[in-house]
C-alpha positions in Angstrom: 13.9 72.9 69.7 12.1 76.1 68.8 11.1 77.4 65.3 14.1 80.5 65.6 17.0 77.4 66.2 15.5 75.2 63.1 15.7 78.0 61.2 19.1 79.2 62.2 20.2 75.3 61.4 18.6 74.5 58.3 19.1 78.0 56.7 22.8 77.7 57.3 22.5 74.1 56.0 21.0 74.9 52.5 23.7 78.1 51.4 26.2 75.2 49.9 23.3 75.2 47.3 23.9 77.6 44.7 21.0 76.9 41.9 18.7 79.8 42.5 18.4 83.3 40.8 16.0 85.1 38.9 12.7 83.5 38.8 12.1 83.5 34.7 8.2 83.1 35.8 5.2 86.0 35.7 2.0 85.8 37.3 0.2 89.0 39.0 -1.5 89.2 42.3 -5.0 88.3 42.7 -8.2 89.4 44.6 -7.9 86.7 47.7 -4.8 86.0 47.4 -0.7 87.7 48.0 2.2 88.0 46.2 3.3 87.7 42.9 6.4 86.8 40.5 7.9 89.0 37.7 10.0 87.7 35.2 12.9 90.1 35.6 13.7 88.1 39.0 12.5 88.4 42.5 16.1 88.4 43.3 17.2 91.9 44.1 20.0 91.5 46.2 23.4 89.1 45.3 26.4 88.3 46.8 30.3 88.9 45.8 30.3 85.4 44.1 26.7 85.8 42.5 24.7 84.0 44.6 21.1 84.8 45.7 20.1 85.8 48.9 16.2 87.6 48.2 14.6 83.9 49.3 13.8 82.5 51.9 16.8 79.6 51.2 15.8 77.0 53.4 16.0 73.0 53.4 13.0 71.0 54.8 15.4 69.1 56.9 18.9 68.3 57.1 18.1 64.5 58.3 19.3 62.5 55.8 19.9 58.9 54.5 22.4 59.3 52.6 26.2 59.5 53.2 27.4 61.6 50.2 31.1 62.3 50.8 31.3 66.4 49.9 27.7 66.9 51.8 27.9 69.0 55.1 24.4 66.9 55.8 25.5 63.3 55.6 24.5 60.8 57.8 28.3 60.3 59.1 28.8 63.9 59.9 28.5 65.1 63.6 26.1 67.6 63.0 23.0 69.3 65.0 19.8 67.6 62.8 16.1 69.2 62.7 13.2 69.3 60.3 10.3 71.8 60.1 6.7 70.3 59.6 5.3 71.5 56.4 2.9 73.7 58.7 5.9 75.3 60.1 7.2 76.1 57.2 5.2 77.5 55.4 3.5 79.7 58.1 6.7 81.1 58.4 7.4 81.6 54.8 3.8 83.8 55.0 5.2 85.6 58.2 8.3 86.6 56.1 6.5 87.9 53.2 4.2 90.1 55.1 7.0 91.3 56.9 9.0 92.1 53.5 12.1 89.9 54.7 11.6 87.9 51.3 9.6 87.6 48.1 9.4 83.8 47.7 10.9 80.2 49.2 13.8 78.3 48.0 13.0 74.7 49.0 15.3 71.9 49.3 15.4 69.0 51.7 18.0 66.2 52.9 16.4 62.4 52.7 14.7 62.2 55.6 13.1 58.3 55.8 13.1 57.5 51.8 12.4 59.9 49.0 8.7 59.4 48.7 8.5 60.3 52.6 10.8 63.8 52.0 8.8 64.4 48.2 5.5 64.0 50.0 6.5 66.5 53.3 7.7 69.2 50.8 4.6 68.5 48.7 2.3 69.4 51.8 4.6 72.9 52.3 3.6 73.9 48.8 0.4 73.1 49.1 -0.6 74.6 51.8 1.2 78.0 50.7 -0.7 77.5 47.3 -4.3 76.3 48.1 -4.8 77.6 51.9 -2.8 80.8 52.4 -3.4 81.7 48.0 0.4 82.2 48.0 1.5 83.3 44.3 5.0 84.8 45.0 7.9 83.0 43.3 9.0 78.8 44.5 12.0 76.9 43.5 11.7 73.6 44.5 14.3 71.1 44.5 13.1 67.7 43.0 14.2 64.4 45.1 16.3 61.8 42.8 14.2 58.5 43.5 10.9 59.8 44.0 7.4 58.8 42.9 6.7 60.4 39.3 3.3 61.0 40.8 5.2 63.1 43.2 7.0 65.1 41.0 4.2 65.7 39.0 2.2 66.7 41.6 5.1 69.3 42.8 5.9 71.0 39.4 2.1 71.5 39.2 2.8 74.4 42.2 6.3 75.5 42.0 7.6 78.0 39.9 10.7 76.2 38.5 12.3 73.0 39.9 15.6 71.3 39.8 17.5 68.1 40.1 21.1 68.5 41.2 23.7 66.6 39.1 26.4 66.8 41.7 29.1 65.6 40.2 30.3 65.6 36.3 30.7 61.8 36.0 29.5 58.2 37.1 32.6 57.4 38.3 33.1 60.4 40.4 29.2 60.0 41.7 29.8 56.3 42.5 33.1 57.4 44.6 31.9 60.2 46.5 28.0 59.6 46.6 27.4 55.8 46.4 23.6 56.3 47.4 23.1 57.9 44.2 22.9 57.1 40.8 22.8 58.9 37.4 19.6 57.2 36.1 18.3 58.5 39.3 19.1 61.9 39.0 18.6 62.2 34.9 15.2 60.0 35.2 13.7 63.1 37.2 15.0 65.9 34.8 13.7 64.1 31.5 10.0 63.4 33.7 10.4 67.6 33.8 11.0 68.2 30.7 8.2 65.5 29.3 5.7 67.8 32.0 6.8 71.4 31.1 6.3 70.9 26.9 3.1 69.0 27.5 1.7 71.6 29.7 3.1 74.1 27.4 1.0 72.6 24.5 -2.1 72.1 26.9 -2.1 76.0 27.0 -1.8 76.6 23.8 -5.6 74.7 23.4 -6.8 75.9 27.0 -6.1 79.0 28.3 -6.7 77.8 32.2 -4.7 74.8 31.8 -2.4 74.2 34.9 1.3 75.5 34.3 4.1 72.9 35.1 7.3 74.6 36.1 6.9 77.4 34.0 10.1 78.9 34.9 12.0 75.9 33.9 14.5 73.8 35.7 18.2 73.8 36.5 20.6 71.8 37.9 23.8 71.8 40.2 27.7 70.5 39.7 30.1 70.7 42.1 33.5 71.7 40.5 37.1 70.5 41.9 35.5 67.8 44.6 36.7 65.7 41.6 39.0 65.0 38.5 36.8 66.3 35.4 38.6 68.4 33.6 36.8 71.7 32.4 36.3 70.1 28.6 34.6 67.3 30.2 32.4 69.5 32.6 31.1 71.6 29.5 30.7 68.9 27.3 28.5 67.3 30.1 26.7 71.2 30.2 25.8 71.2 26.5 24.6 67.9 26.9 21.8 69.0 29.4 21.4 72.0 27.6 20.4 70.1 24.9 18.4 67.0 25.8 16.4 68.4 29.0 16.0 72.2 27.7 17.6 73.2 31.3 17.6 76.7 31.6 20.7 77.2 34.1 23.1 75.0 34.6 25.1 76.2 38.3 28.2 75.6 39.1 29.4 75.7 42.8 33.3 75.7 43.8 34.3 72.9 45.5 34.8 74.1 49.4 35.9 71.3 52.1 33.0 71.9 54.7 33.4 67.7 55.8 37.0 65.9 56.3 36.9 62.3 54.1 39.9 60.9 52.3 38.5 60.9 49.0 37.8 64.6 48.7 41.1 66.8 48.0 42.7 68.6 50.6 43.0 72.1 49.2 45.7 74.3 51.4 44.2 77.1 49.0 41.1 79.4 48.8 38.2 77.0 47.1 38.7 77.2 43.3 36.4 80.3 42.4 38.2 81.8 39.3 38.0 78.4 37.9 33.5 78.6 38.8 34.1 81.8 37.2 35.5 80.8 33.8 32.6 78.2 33.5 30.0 80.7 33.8 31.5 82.6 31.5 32.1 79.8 29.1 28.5 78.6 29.6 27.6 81.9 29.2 29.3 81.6 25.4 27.6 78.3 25.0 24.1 79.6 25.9 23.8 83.6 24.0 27.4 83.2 21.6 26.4 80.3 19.5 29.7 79.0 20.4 30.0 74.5 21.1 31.9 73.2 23.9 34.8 71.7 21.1 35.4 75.2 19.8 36.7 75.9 23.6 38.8 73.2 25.0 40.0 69.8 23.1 42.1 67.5 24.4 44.9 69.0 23.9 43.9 72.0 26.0 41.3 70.7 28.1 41.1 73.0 30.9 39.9 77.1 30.3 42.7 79.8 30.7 42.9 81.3 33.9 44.5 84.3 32.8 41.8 85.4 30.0 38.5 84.6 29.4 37.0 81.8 27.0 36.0 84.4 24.3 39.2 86.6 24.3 40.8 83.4 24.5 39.3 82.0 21.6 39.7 84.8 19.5 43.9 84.6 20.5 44.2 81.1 19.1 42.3 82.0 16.1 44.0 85.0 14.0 43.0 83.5 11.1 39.3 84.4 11.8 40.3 88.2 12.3 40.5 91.2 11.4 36.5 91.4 10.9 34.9 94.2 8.7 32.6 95.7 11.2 30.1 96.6 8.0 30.0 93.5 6.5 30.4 90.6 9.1 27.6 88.0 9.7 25.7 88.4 13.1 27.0 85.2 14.4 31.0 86.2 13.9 30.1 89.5 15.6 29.1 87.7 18.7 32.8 86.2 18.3 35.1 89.3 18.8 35.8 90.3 22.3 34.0 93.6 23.6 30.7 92.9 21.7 28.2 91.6 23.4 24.6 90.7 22.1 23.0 93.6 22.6 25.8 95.4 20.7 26.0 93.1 18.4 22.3 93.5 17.6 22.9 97.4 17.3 25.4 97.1 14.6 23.3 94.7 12.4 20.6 97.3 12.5 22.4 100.4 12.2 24.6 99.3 9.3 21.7 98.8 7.3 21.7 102.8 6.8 24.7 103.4 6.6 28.4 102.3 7.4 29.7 102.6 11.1 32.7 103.8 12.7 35.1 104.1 15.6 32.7 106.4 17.3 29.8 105.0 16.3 31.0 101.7 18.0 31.6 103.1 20.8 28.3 105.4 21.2 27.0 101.5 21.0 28.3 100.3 24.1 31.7 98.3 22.6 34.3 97.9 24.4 37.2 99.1 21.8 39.8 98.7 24.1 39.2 94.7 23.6 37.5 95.0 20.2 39.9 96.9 18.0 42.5 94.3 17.8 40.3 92.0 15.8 38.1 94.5 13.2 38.1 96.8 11.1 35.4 99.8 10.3 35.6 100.8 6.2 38.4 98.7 5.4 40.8 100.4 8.4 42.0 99.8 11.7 42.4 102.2 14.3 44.7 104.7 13.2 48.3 104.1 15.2 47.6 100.7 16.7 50.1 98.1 16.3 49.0 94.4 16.7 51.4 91.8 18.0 50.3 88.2 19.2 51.8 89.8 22.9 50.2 93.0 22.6 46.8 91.6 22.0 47.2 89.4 24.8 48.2 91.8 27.4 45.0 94.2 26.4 43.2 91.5 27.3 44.0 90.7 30.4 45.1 94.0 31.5 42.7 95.9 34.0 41.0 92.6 36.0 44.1 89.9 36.3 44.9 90.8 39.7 41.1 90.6 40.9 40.6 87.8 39.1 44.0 85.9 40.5 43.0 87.0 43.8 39.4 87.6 44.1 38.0 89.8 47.1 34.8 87.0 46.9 32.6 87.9 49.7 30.8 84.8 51.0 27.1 84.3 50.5 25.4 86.6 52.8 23.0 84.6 55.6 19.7 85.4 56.4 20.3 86.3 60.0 23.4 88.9 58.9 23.6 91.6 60.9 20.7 94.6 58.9 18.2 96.7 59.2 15.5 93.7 58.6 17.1 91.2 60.3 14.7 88.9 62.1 14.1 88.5 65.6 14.0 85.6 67.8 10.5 87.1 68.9 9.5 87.8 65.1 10.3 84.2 63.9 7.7 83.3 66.8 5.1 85.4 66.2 5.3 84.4 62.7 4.8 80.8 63.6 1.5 81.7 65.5 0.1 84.6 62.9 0.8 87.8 65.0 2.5 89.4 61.9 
């Protein structure tokens, strides 16, 4: 098998892998050396649904061990297998960068042999882009549940940010549907991470040249609708991470039936995007809004609202938070009413400490009053004419974006080898390989 058909394979192979975006990490070129990473992203291209596609998004091998249930790579599945040597790889990582096809390497791997085996393969990749071609461009690498700590170490010492998918919201679900893994397995990893990234972060506090571990962070991966979690339990399992292992992204990937098994659900329907879309945005409110997974969903209502989003939602079911005084409310209950955002909300705290605001001066601030009006008021007033009724609020709020939203025009994650102008060759992937480039 030649270098363009391992590529082809194992780039298809790793797209169900959604935990990758800007790189959070900054470090300039160097004489000797190429590349670099900027902390507004080296992603400069997404997809419809959000989804990366500026790396080189590749998987070490799609061999693997294991025989997770929901994995297009499984052992059981009848699927074309290869595996790129760490040479290989990174050679043609180099090729690609010189060539402007990519700005840095998205590195993940089925278990080929054992996890130490695949650890130590992906371990050789990085350092040879590091140490013997002075690579300094952006690397996400995944971490392998079960490895050596030595290993992981030893990989968050060269990659920009690592990761340890979660997979699945729950033990149960994870013993079901992946009965290889375990959750001490895959949270031992992410607090090992965590332990590395505030001790190296204190280490260069005292030494400026102390090595950086991670120093874009980590994030992990959960797989929504492969099983029964509702979206309370989902989020609740989100702040968690948040919390203890100081993630800084936790992805969520629709559940879409790539492998036929009796466990999974048979879905007759598009994959459950809106529903990935209303945990972003809700883990979007739990990460900038201040707002805790209980304020969102209880048990009464433990799934999000498909028809509006958790904020607007919120505010709906809470009237007796609203109407807010634009010129006198706290920060933190700004960040509350729908159509101000935090940079909005920043605006008003500053400019109403010379004098009081408006209408117009709201909206010269970027609000959105067509959402915001129904729950404040500027100098004691609402707008002038507007009449508020629980089924007026509620259609101004969902006006505009239901029907998208109902049935979204997602386009799919584009692949590397999609038909454009910079599209690599068959003869380009080769002379990559050998240097020609």
């Amino acid at each position: 098998m030649d270098l363009y058909d391992k590529l082809t394979i194992l780039a298809d192979a790793a797209k169900y892998d959604v935990a990758c975006t800007s790189s959070g990490s900054d470090r300039s070129g160097a004489p000797g050396s190429i590349g670099s990473a900027a902390p507004a992203g080296i992603c400069h291209s997404f997809s419809a649904d959000g989804r990366c596609i500026s790396l080189l998004k590749v998987l070490m091998t799609n061999v693997c061990v294991y025989d997770c249930k929901y994995c297009v790579n499984r052992r059981s599945n009848d699927t074309r297998r290869a595996a790129f040597t760490p040479r290989e790889l990174a050679e043609l990582t180099i090729g690609f960068y010189r060539r402007n096809y990519i700005e840095g390497l998205f590195l993940s791997s089925g278990i080929l042999k054992n996890p130490d085996y695949t650890c130590e393969q992906m371990l050789r990749t990085l350092e040879l882009l590091r140490n013997e071609y002075r690579f300094r461009g952006y690397i996400h690498v995944k971490a392998i549940p079960g490895a050596d700590d030595s290993l992981i170490q030893r990989l968050g010492l060269l990659a920009d940010r690592m990761s340890v998918n979660i997979e699945l919201p729950s033990r149960q679900s994870l013993a079901t549907l992946a009965p290889d893994k375990s959750k001490t397995d895959i949270l031992r990893p992410m607090g090992q991470i965590r332990q590395e990234i505030h001790r190296s972060r204190e280490e260069l506090v005292r030494y400026r040249h102390a090595p950086a571990f991670a120093p874009a962070g980590q994030s992990t991966q959960m797989i929504v609708g492969a099983s029964g979690e509702s979206d309370l339990q989902i989020l609740s399992l989100t702040q968690g991470l948040y919390r203890k292992y100081d993630l800084k992204r936790v992805f969520f990937s629709a559940y879409t039936p790539v492998v036929s098994d009796k466990l999974l659900p048979a879905l007759t329907t598009k994959p459950p995007l809106l529903r990935e879309h209303r945990l972003y945005q809700a883990d979007w409110l739990l990460r900038f809004y201040g707002f805790q997974a209980e304020e969102l969903l209880d048990q009464t209502h433990p799934n999000l609202n498909p028809l509006l989003d958790p904020k607007a939602n919120w505010a709906i079911c809470h009237p007796e938070q609203f109407p807010l005084e634009i010129n006198h409310a706290p920060y933190e209950l700004l960040l509350r009413v729908p159509g101000i955002g935090v940079r909005s909300a920043r605006a008003i705290r500053s400019a109403r400490r010379t004098g009081s605001l408006d209408f117009a001066d709201l909206r010269r601030m970027g609000v959105v009053l067509k959402r915001a009006q129904y729950f404040i008021t500027c100098r004691g007033r609402m707008t002038e004419g507007l009449r508020i009724t629980p089924e007026g609020t509620f259609r101004a709020m969902v006006s505009g974006k239901l029907l998208q939203e109902l049935e979204p025009d997602h386009g799919e994650q584009l692949s590397f080898f999609a038909p454009a102008e910079q599209t690599p060759t068959r003869e380009e992937v080769l002379k990559c390989l050998t240097g020609q480039l």
